[in-house]
Residue, then its C-alpha position, 0 to 999 in steps of 0.5 A: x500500500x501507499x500513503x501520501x500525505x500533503x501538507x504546507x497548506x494555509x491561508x495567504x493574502x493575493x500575490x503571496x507565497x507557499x509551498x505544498x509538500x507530498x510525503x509518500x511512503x510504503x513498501x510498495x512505493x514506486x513511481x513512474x510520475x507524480x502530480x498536483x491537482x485542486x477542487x475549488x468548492x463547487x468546482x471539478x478536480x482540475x490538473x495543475x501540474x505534474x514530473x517525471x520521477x525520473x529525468x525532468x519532464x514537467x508540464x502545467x496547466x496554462x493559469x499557473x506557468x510561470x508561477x508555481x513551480x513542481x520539484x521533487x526529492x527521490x531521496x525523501x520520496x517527496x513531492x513538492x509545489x511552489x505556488x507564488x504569486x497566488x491569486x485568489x482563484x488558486x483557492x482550493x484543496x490541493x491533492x497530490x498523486x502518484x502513478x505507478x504503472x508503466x507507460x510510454x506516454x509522455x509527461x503532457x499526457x498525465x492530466x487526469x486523475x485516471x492516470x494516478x493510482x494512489x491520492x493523498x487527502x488533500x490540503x487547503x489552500x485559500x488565498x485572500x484578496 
């Protein structure tokens, strides 16, 4: 089993700062690529941004390039978001996830939640005006 849990989550002003975290952990823990989604409140889950656990393929939706940015540590099994500049818009509870299974699709192409086998709880993120 696998568990991921996110944390760094809070509440900021318009064109703050913070930065999420995704600790993964269990012995079956191996991934292929990781990801961060959001769900506003009365809004569908949406991508924002996912990596490659190997190499450097990074792709995010279109709101947030230039402004956040997804890293990780493969020493920690941890997944990161640095989220600058937020706008209120960027409210909502962020989800990490991890895919495990093998694929040949590239990077751009694991934008939805169907790619990803295992999901953290989620960690709220609400920026004021």
């Amino acid at each position: 089993q696998v568990q991921l849990v996110e944390s760094g989550g809070g509440l900021v002003q318009a064109g703050g700062s913070l930065r999420l975290s995704c600790a993964a952990s269990g012995r079956s823990f191996s991934s292929v690529a990781m990801g961060w989604f959001r769900q506003a409140p009365g809004k569908e889950r949406e991508f924002v941004a996912a990596i490659t656990w190997i190499g450097a393929g990074t792709y995010y939706r279109d709101s947030v390039k230039g402004r956040f940015i997804i890293s990780r540590d493969n020493a920690k099994n941890t997944l990161y978001l640095q989220m600058n500049s937020l706008k209120p818009e960027d409210t909502a509870v962020y989800y990490c996830a991890t895919r495990s299974r093998y694929t040949i699709r590239v990077i751009s192409a694991l934008i939805e939640g169907d790619d990803y086998d295992y999901w953290g709880q989620g960690t709220q993120v609400t920026v004021s005006s």
